[in-house]
C-alpha positions, 0 to 999 in steps of 0.5 A: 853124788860127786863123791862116788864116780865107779859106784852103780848110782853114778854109773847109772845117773852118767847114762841117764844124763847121757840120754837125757841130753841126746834126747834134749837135742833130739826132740827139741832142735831148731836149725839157723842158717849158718854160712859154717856149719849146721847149727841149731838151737838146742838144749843139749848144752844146758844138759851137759853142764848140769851132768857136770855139776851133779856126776863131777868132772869125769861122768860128767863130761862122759855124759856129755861127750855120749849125748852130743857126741853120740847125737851127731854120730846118729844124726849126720853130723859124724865127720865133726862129732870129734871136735863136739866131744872136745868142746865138752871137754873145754867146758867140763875143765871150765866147770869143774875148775870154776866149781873148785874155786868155789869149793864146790859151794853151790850158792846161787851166786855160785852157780849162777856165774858157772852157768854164764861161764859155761855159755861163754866158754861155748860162744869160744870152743864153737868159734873154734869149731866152726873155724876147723869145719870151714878149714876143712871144707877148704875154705881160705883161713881168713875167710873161714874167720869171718864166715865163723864169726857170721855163724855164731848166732845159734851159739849165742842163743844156745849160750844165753839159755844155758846161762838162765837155764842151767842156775833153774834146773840145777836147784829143781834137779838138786831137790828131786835128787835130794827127795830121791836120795840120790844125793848125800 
């Protein structure tokens, strides 16, 4: 699947990524109190990294980027839907580059230490993000540092399921793909 990214398959397969993950934050979101921001636990992540592994880097991170980004556009978070598209960027250059290492090898140790560093990368880029937002609110740089911090509990939650999630749902994904013949 990797292998094809202008074919109609992997046109087709970015856009039912795309939906998939809008649809796995829409359906299934549940808000945390937060001092930056509005974050939610979710599986939109979890999605975007197994669009990653499956469609590669470019369709992908384009599945990523139209299910968040086209998620906050829809759903009142617009004014920050730039800074969630390059946090899928982030971490689609880390998948894809970690992926590359291995020589997109997809053991299960593989995947595996992907996964934990997709939710890791996360916990970094939505620091980042929750820093900016603050900043620009208004809020003081120190304190936007801190408040930051004290915001990442849903982030975490996010991470650690795309760590067990992603490994999961990448070998049940891979045998349906495969079965469908949607992969070589």
């Amino acid at each position: 699947m990797r292998k094809e990214p202008n074919s109609l398959r992997s046109i087709i397969l970015t856009g039912l990524f795309a939906a998939i993950i809008y649809l796995g934050i829409f359906i299934l979101r549940i808000p945390i109190p937060a001092l930056v921001g509005r974050p939610f636990i979710n599986f939109g992540n979890t999605l975007a990294a197994l669009a990653i592994l499956f469609l590669g880097f470019r369709n992908g991170a384009l599945a990523g980027i139209i299910g968040l980004g086209g998620f906050d556009i829809l759903n009142g978070y617009a004014a920050t839907s730039w800074l969630t598209m390059l946090e899928v960027l982030v971490v689609a250059v880390v998948i894809e580059g970690i992926y590359r290492v291995f020589h997109y090898q997809d053991s299960k140790k593989y995947i595996i230490m992907i996964a934990i560093a997709a939710g890791a990368t996360k916990i970094v880029t939505s620091y980042c993000v929750s820093i900016v937002e603050a900043l620009m609110v208004g809020t003081a740089f120190k304190t936007a540092l801190v408040a930051s911090f004290l915001s990442l509990p849903a982030t975490v939650i996010n991470s650690i399921s795309t760590a067990i999630c992603v490994p999961i749902l990448y070998f049940l994904a891979k045998k349906i793909f495969t079965a469908a013949h949607f992969m070589n």
